[in-house]
C-alpha positions as CSV (number, residue, x, y, z in Angstrom):
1,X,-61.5,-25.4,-146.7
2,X,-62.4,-24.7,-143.1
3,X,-58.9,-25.7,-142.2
4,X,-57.4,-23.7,-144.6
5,X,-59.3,-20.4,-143.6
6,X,-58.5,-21.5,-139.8
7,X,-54.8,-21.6,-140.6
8,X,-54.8,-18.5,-142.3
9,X,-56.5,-16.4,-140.0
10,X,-54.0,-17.7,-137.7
11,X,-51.0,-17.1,-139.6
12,X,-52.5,-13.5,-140.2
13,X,-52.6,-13.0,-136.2
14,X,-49.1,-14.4,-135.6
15,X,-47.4,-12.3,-138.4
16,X,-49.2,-9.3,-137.1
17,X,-48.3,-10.0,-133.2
18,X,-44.8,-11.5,-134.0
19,X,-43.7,-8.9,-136.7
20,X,-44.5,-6.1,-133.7
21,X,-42.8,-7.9,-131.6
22,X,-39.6,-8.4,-133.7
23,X,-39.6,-4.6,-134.5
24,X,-40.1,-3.8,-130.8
25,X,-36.8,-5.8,-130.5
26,X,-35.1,-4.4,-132.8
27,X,-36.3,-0.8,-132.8
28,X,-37.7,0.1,-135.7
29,X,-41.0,1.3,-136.6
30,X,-43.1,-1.4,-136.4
31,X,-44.8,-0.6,-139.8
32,X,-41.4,-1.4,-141.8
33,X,-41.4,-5.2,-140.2
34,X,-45.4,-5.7,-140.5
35,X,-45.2,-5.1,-144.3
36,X,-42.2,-7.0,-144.9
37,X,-44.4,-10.1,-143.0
38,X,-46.9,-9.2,-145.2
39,X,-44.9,-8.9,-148.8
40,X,-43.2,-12.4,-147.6
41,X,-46.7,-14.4,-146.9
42,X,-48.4,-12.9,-149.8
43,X,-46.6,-11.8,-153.2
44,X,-43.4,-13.1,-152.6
45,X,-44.1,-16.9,-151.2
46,X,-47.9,-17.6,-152.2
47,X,-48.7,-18.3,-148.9
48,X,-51.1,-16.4,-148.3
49,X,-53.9,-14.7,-150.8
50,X,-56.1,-12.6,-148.5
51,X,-59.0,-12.2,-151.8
52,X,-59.2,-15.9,-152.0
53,X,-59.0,-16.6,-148.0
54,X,-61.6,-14.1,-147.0
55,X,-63.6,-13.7,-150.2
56,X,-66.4,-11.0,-150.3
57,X,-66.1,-10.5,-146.5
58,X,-62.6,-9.5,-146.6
59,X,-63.6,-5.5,-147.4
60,X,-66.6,-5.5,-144.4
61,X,-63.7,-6.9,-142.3
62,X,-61.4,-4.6,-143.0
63,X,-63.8,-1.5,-142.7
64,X,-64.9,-2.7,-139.4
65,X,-61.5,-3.2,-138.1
66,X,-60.7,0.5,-139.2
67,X,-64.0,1.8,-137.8
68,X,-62.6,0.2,-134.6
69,X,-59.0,1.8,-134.7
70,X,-60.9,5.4,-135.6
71,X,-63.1,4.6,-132.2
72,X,-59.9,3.7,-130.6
73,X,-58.2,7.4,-132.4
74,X,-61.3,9.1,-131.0
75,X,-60.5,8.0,-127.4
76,X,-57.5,9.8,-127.4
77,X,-58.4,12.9,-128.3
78,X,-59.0,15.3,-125.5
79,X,-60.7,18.4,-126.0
80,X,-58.1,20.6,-123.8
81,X,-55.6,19.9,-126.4
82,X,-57.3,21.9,-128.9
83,X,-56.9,24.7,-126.6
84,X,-53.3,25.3,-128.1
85,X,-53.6,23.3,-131.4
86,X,-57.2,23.7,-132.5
87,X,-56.1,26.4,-135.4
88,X,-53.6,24.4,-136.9
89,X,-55.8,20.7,-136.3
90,X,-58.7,22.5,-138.3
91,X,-56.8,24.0,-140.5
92,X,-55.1,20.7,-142.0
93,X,-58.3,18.8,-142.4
94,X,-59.6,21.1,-144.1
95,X,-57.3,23.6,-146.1
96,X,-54.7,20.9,-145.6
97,X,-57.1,18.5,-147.5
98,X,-58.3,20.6,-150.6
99,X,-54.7,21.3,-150.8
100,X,-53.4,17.7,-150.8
101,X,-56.5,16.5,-153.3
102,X,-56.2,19.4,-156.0
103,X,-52.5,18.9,-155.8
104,X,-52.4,14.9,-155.7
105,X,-55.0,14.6,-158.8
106,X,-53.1,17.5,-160.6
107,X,-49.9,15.0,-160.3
108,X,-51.6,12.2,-160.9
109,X,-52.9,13.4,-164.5
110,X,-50.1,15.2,-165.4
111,X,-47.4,13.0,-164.2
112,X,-49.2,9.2,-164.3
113,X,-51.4,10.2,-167.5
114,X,-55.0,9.2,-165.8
115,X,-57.9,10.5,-167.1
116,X,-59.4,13.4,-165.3
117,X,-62.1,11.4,-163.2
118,X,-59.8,9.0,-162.2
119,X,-56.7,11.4,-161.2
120,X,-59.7,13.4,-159.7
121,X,-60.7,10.2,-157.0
122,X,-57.3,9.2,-156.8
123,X,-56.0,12.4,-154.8
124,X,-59.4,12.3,-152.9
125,X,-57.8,9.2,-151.5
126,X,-54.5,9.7,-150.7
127,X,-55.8,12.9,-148.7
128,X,-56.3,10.0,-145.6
129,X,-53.0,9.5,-143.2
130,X,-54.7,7.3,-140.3
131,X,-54.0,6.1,-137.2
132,X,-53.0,2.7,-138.3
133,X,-50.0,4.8,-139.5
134,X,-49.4,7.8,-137.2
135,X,-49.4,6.0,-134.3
136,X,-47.0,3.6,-134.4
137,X,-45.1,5.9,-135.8
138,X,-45.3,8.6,-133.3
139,X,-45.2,6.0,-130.7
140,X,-41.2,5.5,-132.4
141,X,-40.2,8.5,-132.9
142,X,-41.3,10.7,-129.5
143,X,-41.8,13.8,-130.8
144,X,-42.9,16.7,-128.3
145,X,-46.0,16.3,-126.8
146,X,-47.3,19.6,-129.1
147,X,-46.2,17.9,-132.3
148,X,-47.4,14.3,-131.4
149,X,-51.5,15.7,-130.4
150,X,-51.0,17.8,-133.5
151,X,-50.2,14.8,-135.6
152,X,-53.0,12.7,-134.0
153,X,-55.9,14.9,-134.0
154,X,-55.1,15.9,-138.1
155,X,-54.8,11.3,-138.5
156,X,-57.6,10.6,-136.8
157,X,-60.4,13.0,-138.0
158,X,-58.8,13.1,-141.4
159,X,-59.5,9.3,-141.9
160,X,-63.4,9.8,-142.2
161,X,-63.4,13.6,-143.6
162,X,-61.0,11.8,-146.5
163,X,-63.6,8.7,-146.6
164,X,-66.5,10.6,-147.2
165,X,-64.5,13.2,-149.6
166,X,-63.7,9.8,-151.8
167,X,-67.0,8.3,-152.0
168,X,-68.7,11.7,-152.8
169,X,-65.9,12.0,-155.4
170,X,-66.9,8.6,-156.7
171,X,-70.3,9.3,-156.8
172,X,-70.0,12.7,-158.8
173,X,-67.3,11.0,-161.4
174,X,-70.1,8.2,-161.9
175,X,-72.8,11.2,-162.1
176,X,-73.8,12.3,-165.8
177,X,-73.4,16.1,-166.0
178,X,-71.8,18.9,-163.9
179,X,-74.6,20.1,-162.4
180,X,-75.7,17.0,-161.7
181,X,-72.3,15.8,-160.1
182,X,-71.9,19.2,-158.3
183,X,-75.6,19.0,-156.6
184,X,-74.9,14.9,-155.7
185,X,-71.7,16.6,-154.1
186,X,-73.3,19.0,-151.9
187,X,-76.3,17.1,-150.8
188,X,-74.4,14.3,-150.0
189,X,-71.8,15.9,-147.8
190,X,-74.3,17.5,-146.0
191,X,-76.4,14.1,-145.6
192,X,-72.9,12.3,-144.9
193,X,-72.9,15.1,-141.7
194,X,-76.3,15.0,-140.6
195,X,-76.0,11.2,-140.5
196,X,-73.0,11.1,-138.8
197,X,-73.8,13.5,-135.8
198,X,-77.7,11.9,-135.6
199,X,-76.3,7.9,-135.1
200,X,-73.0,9.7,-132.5
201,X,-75.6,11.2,-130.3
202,X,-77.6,8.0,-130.4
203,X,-74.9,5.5,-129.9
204,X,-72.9,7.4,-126.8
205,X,-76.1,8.7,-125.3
206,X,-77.2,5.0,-125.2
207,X,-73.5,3.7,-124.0
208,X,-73.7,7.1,-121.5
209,X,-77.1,6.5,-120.4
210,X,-76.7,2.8,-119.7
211,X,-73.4,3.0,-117.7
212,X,-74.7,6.5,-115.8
213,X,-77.3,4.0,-114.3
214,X,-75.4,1.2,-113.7
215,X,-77.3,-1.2,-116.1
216,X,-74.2,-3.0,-117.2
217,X,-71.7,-4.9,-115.0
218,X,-68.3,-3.8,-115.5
219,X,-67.5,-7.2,-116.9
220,X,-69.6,-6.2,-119.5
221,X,-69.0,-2.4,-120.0
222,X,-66.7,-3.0,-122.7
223,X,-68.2,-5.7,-124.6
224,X,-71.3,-3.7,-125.0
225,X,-69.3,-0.7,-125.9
226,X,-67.5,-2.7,-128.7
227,X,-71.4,-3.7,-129.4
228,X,-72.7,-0.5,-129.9
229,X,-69.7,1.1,-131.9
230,X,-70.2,-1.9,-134.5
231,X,-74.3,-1.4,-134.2
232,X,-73.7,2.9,-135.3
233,X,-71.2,2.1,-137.3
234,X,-73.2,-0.1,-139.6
235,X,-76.5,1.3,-139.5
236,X,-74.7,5.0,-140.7
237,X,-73.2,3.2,-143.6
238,X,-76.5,1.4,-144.4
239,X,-77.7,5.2,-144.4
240,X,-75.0,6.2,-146.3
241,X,-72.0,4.5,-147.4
242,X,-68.7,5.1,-145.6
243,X,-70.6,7.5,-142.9
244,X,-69.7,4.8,-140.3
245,X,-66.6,6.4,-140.2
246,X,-67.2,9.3,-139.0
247,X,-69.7,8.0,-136.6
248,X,-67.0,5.9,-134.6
249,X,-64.6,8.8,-134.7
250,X,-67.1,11.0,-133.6
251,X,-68.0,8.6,-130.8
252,X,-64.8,8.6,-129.1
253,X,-64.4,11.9,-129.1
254,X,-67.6,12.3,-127.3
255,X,-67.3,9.4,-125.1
256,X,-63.6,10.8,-123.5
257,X,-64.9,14.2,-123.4
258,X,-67.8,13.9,-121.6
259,X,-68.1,14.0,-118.1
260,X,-71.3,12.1,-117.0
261,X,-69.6,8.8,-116.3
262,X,-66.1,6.7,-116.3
263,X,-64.5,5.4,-119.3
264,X,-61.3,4.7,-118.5
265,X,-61.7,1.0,-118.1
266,X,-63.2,0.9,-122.0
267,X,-59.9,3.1,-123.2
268,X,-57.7,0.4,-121.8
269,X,-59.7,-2.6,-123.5
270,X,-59.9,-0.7,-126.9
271,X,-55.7,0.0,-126.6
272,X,-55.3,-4.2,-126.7
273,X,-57.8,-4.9,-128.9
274,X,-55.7,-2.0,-131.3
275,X,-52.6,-3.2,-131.4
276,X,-54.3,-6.7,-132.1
277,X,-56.1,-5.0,-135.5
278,X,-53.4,-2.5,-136.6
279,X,-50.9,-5.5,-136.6
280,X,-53.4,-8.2,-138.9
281,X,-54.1,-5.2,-141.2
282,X,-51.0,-4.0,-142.3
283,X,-49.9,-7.6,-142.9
284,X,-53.4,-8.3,-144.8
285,X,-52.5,-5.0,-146.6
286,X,-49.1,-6.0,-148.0
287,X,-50.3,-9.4,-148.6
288,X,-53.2,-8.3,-151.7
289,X,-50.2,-6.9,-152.9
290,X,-48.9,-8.6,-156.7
291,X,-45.7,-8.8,-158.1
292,X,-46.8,-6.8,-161.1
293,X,-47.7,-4.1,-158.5
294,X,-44.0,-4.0,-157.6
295,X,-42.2,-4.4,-161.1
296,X,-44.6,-2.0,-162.9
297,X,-43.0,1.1,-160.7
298,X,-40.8,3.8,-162.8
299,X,-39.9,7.3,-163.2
300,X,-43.5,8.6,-163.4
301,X,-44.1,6.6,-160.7
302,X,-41.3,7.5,-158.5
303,X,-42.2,11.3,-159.4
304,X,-45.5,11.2,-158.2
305,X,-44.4,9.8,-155.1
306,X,-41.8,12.4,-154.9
307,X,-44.0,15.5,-155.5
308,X,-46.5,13.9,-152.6
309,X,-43.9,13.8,-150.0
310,X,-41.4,17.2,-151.2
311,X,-44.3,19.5,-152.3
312,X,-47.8,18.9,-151.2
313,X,-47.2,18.0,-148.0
314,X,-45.0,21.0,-147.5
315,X,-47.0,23.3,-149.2
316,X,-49.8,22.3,-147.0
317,X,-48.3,22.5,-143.7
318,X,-46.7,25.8,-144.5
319,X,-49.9,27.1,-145.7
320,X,-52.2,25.9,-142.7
321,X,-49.3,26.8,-139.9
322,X,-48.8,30.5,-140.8
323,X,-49.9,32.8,-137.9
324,X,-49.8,29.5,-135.7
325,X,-47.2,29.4,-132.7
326,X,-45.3,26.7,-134.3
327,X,-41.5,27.3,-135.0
328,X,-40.0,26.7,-137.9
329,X,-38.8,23.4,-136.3
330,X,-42.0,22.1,-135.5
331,X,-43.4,23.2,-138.7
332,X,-40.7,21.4,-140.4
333,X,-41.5,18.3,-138.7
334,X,-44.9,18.3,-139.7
335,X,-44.3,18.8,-143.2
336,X,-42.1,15.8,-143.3
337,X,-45.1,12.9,-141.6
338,X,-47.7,12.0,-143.6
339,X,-47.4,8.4,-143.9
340,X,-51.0,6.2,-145.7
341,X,-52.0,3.2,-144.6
342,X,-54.8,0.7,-144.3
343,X,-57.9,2.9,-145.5
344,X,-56.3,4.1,-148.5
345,X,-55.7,0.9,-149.8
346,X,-59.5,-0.5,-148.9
347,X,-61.0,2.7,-150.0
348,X,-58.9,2.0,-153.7
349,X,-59.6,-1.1,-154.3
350,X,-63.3,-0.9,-153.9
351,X,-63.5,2.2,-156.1
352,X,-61.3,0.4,-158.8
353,X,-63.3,-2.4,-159.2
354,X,-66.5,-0.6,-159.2
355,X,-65.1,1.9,-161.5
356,X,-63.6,-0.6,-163.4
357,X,-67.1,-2.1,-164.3
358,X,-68.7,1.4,-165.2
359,X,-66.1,1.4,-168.0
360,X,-62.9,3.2,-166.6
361,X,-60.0,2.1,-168.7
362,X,-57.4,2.9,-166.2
363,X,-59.3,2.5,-163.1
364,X,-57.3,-0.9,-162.4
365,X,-53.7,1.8,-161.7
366,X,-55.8,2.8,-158.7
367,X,-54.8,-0.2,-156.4
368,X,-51.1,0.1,-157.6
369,X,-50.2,3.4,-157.2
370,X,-52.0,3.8,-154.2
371,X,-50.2,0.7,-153.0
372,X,-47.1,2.7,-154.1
373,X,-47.6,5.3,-152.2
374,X,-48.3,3.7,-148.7
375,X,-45.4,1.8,-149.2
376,X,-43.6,5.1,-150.7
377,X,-44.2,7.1,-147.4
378,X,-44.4,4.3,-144.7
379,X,-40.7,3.7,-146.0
380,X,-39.6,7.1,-146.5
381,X,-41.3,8.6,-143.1
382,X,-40.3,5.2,-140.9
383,X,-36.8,4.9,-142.1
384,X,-36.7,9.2,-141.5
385,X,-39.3,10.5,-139.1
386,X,-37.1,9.8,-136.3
387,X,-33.6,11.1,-136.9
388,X,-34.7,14.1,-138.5
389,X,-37.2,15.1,-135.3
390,X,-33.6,14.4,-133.7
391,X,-32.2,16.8,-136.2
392,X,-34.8,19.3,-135.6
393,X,-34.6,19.2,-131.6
394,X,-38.3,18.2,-131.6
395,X,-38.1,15.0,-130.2
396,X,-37.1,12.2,-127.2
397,X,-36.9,9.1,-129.3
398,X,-35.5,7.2,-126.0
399,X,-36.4,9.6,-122.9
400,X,-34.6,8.9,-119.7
401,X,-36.4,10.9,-117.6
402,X,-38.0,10.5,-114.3
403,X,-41.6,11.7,-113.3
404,X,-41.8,11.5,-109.3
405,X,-45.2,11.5,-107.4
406,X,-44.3,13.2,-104.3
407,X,-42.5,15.8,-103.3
408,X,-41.1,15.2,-99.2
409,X,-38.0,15.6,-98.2
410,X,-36.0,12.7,-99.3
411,X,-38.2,12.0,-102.6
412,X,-36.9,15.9,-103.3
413,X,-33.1,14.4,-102.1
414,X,-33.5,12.2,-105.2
415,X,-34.8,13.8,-107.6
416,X,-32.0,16.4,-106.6
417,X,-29.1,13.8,-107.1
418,X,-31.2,12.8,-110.5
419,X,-31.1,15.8,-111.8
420,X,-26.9,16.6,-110.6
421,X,-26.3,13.6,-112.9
422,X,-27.9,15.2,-116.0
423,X,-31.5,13.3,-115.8
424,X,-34.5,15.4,-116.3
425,X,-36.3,15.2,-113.6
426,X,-40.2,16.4,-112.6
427,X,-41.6,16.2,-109.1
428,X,-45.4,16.3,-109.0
429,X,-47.3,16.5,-105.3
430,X,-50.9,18.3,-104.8
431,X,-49.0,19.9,-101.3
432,X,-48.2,23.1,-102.2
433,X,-46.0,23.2,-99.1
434,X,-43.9,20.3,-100.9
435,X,-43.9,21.8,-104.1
436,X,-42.7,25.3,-103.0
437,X,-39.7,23.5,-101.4
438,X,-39.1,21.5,-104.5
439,X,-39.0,24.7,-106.5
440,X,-36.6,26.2,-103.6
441,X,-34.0,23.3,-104.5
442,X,-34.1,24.3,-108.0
443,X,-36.3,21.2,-109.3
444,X,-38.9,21.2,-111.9
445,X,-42.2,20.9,-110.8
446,X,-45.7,20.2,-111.3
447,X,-48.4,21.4,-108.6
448,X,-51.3,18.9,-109.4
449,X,-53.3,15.3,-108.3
450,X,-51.3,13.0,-110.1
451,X,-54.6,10.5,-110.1
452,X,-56.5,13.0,-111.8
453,X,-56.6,12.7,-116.1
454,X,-55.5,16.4,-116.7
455,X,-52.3,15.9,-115.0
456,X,-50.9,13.4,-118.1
457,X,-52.0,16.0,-120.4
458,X,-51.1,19.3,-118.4
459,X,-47.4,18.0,-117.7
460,X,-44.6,18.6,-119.8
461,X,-43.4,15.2,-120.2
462,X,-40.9,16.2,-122.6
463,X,-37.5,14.2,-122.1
464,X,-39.3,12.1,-119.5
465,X,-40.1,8.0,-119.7
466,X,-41.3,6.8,-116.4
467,X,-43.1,7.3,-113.1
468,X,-41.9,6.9,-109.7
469,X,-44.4,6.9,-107.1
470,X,-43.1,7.2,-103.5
471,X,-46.1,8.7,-101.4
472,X,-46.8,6.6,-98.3
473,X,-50.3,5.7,-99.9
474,X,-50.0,2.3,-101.3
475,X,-53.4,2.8,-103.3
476,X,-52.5,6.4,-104.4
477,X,-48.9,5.1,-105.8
478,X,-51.1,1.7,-107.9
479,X,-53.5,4.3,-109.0
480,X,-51.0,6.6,-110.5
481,X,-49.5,3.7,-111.7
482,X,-52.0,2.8,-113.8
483,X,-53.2,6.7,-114.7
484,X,-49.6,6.6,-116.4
485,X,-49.3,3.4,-117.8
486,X,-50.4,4.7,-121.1
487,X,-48.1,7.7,-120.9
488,X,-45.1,5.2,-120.2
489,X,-45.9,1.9,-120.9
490,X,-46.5,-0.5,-118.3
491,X,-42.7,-1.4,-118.0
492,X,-41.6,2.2,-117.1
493,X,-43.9,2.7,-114.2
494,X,-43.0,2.0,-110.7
495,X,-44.0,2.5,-106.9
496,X,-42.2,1.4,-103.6
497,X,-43.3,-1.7,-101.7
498,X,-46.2,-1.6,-99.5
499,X,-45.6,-2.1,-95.8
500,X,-44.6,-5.5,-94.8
501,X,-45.3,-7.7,-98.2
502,X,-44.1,-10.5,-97.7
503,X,-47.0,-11.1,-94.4
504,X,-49.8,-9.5,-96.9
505,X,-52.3,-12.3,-97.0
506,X,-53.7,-13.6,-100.5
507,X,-56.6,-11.4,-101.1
508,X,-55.5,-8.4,-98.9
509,X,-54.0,-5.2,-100.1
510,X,-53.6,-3.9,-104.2
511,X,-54.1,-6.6,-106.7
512,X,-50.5,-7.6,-108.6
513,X,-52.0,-6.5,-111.7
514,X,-53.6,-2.9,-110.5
515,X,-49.9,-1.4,-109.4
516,X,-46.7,-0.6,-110.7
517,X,-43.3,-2.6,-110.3
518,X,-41.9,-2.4,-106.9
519,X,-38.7,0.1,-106.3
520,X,-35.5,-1.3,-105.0
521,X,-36.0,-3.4,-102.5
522,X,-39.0,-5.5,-101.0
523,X,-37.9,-3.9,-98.0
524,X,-37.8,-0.2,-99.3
525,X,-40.9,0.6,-98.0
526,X,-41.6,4.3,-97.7
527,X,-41.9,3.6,-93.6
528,X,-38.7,1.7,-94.1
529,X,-36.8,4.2,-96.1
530,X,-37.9,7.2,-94.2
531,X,-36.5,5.9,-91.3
532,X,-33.6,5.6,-92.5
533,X,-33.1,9.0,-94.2
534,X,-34.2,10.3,-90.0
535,X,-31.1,8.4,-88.8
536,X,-28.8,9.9,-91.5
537,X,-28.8,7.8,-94.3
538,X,-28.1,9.9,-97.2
539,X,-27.9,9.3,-101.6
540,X,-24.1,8.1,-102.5
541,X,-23.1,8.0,-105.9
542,X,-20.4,5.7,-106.9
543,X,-18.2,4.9,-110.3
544,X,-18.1,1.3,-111.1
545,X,-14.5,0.0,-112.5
546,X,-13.4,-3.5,-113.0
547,X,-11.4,-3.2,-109.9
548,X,-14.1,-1.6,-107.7
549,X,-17.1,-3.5,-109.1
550,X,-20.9,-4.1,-107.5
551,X,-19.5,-6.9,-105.5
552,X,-17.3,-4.6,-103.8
553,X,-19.2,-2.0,-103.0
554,X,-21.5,-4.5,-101.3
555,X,-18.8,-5.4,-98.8
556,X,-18.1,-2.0,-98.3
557,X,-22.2,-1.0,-97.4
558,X,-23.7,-4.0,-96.7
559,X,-26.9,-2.4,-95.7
560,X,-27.2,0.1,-98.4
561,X,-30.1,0.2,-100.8
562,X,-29.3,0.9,-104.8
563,X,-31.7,3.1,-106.4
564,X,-30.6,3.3,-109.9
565,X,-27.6,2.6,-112.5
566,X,-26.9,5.7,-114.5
567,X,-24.7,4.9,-117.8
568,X,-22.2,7.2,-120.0
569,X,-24.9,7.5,-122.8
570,X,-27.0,8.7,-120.2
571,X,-29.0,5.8,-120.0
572,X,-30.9,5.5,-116.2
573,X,-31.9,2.2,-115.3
574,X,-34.0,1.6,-112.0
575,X,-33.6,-1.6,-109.4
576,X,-36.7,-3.3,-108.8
577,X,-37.4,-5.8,-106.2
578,X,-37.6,-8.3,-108.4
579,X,-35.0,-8.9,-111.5
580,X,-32.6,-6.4,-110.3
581,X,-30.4,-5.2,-113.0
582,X,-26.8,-6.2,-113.5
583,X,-24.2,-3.2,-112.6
584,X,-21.8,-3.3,-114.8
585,X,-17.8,-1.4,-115.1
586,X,-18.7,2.3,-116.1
587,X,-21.7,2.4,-114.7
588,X,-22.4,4.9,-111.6
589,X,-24.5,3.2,-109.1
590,X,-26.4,5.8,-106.9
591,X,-28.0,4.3,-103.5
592,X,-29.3,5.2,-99.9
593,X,-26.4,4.0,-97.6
594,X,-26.8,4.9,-94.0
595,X,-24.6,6.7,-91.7
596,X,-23.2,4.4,-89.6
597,X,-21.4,3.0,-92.9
């Protein structure tokens, strides 16, 4: 038995990790591939039976791992993004919301034939989207940076808000008499709130007041942030159940918000430790599935699914977006994602069992048509989200744009040439003298500390996907390498060599794993390179056919440095020190040659 459960949890991790990885290859969204792992392993082969692997703790595992994604949701919601969004944000939680569960439970009676208390709970669950959905998603498709917080903000806090909306539901459709169910209603949202904002305040204030006085070594800080999440989390649902939701939303939000201390180093543990859970849950998701689930789908079915995705999402975007300073595209856009995912389907299948025993013939459909429609809408949104935001003009599903930290004279040269070549370009520099000359040559700019965290979220990033940093400050360039990291992704952000690296002594200088990739050349230092643009070196730009190839060009300029290849399909790719790319025929090849040559 223990071998069994040990092979299983295993085989959960690897699908989850390996299925990402495969879709990362491939690029789709990375929900498609993890609940094809999971229909495989579970309905399909036998090989794996969450219920019977896990037993009773398979639910408390999965609501902790989703009270950990929400704390992970939280985190990345700043409070300055509200400033242009905040109408809209509250609007769909909450207008959004009634309008998705009065819609939803009218379809579900009228279209799937369930009674009134159950067609009632069911649309009070499929009012969740989640992060476990939205993100990956966004994290595909690259819409603008508006439409991606907007998307977010409305998946994050709608997760709890739909939780709590679902067990009060419950609880009233279990609950005698209308005035009985209607009081139960109202006292327990407001009890649900209380509880929630009492065990936040508690758990950051203790996380807040421990790390303000440096009571925890930082090998520690996350660990005992992880701690304390779980410890709120729990004792709010032991106050009342499904609260811990909203408690570990709650607690990000107030823990990347405040102001009092540093928590940048617990936002970069909780990012690993999410991919790790969003992975092994959707494949656990698709693996409760049954076969019957699948066959039993028809035209009432399909219907239902049909008037989710072409009317009530629609309806409620239009409805919460009017007077807002969305277009028409944008609007669009967010009419077409609403995607469910893990917490519906825990959230259903609890209910149906419980409901099951209290008598409810048809409470058993709950778990299948729910199932239906997170596979419905992961489907439809993953297959779709992306070329229509490309049909729309909303988003960058592939952006080859450059974001360069510094702004002297022959950082400005390149990101000149960048932008002559058709690649949107940004320079950022906190010396106005540098940036008033940038925006003299014509080039986008941003006037700003690129170390500091408004700069990620002040920027327009649109169109761009990765950092240069070429300031003479090795520390400055690894620090806003890793400020950008989670913009970019750790692949896309780079900073010249420091000074002499080959004679830095072990121990000395940045650590390897606290910068970016190094620029061109080991030897491209910024010294290096600026003394070269003094003596005349200048940017060349040259086509690459099969008769004048790489090779050639290297005869012709020995000494010359290549920046970057810059495709047909616009595609920019950057020479690093190490693992230089291969230039290939069509390719232009733009590097520093100097003037002697």
């Amino acid at each position: 038995m223990a071998q069994q459960l040990l092979i299983g949890v295993a085989s959960i991790i690897v699908l989850g990790v390996g299925a990402s990885w495969l879709a990362w290859r491939i690029n789709v969204p990375s929900i498609l591939v993890l609940l094809l792992a999971g229909f495989i392993a579970g309905p399909l082969t036998g090989f794996l039976d969450p219920d019977q692997l896990l037993g009773d703790v398979l639910f408390p595992i999965v609501s902790l791992s989703v009270a950990l994604i929400l704390f992970e949701g939280g985190l990345s919601l700043r409070r300055d993004e509200l400033a242009k969004i905040g109408g809209v944000v509250g609007a769909l939680v909450t207008i959004g919301a009634l309008i998705t569960w009065v819609l939803g439970a009218a379809a579900a009676h009228f279209l799937l034939g369930l009674s009134p208390p159950t067609a009632i709970l069911l649309g009070a669950i499929l009012v969740v989207t989640g992060p476990t959905v939205i993100v990956p998603l966004l994290r595909h498709v690259q819409p603008k940076p508006r439409l991606a917080s907007t998307l977010r903000w409305e998946g994050i806090l709608i997760d709890p808000i739909g939780i709590v909306l679902a067990v009060l539901v419950f609880e009233a459709v279990l609950a005698t008499g209308v005035q009985e169910a209607t009081t139960f209603a109202l006292l327990g949202l407001l009890e649900a709130l209380a509880i929630g904002l009492a065990m936040t305040a508690a758990g950051a204030g203790t996380l807040i007041l421990l790390l303000k006085k440096d009571w925890v070594p930082g090998y520690l800080q996350s660990p005992l942030t992880l701690a304390v999440v779980v410890a709120a989390f729990t004792a709010s649902n032991v106050l009342q159940a499904e609260t811990g939701f909203l408690t570990a939303t709650l607690m990000g939000v107030v823990l990347t918000n405040q102001k009092a201390v540093d928590v940048k180093h617990i936002i970069e543990f909780k990012e690993n430790l999410g991919v790790l859970i969003i992975s092994s849950l959707f494949v656990l998701l698709a693996a409760r599935l049954q076969l019957s689930d699948l066959l039993g789908v028809g035209v009432p079915q399909l219907a239902f699914l049909a008037v989710l995705i072409l009317v009530v999402r629609p309806l409620a975007v239009a409805l919460c977006t009017l007077g807002s300073e969305f277009n028409w595209r944008e609007r669009a856009f967010l009419a077409w994602v609403a995607p469910r995912g893990i917490v519906a389907a825990a959230v259903s299948s609890v209910f149906a069992l419980e409901l099951s025993e209290a008598g409810f013939a048809d409470a058993q459909l709950l778990v299948a048509i729910t199932f239906l429609v997170i596979v419905g809408t992961v489907v439809v949104y993953g297959l779709t989200a992306s070329p229509v935001a490309r049909l729309l003009g909303v988003a960058h599903p592939n952006p080859q744009g450059v974001l360069i930290l510094g702004s002297h004279r022959w950082a400005r040269n390149i990101a000149a040439e960048l932008r002559d070549e058709g690649v949107a370009v940004c320079v950022m520099d906190s010396n106005y003298a540098n940036i008033a000359a940038a925006r003299m040559a014509g080039l986008s700019t941003f006037y700003g500390n690129g170390l500091s965290e408004s700069a990620r979220d002040e920027i327009d990033l649109s169109g761009l996907g990765r950092l240069l940093a070429l300031t003479g400050n090795e520390e400055v360039n690894s620090l806003a390498a890793l400020n950008f990291i989670e913009v970019f992704g750790e692949k896309q952000v780079y900073q010249l060599a420091p000074e002499d690296e080959a004679e830095v002594a072990p121990g000395e200088g940045v650590a390897r794993h606290l910068r970016g990739r190094f620029l061109f050349d080991h030897s491209a230092s910024f010294t290096e390179l600026s003394a070269r643009f003094a003596r005349g070196a200048d940017l060349k730009s040259t086509n690459l056919t099969p008769e004048y190839d790489f090779e050639a060009f290297r005869r012709a300029y020995p000494n010359a440095v290549p920046l970057f290849l810059l495709g047909e399909g616009g595609e920019v790719t950057v020479y690093t020190a190490k693992d230089p790319p291969e230039a290939r025929s069509g390719q232009r090849l733009l590097a520093v040659v100097d003037a002697r040559e």
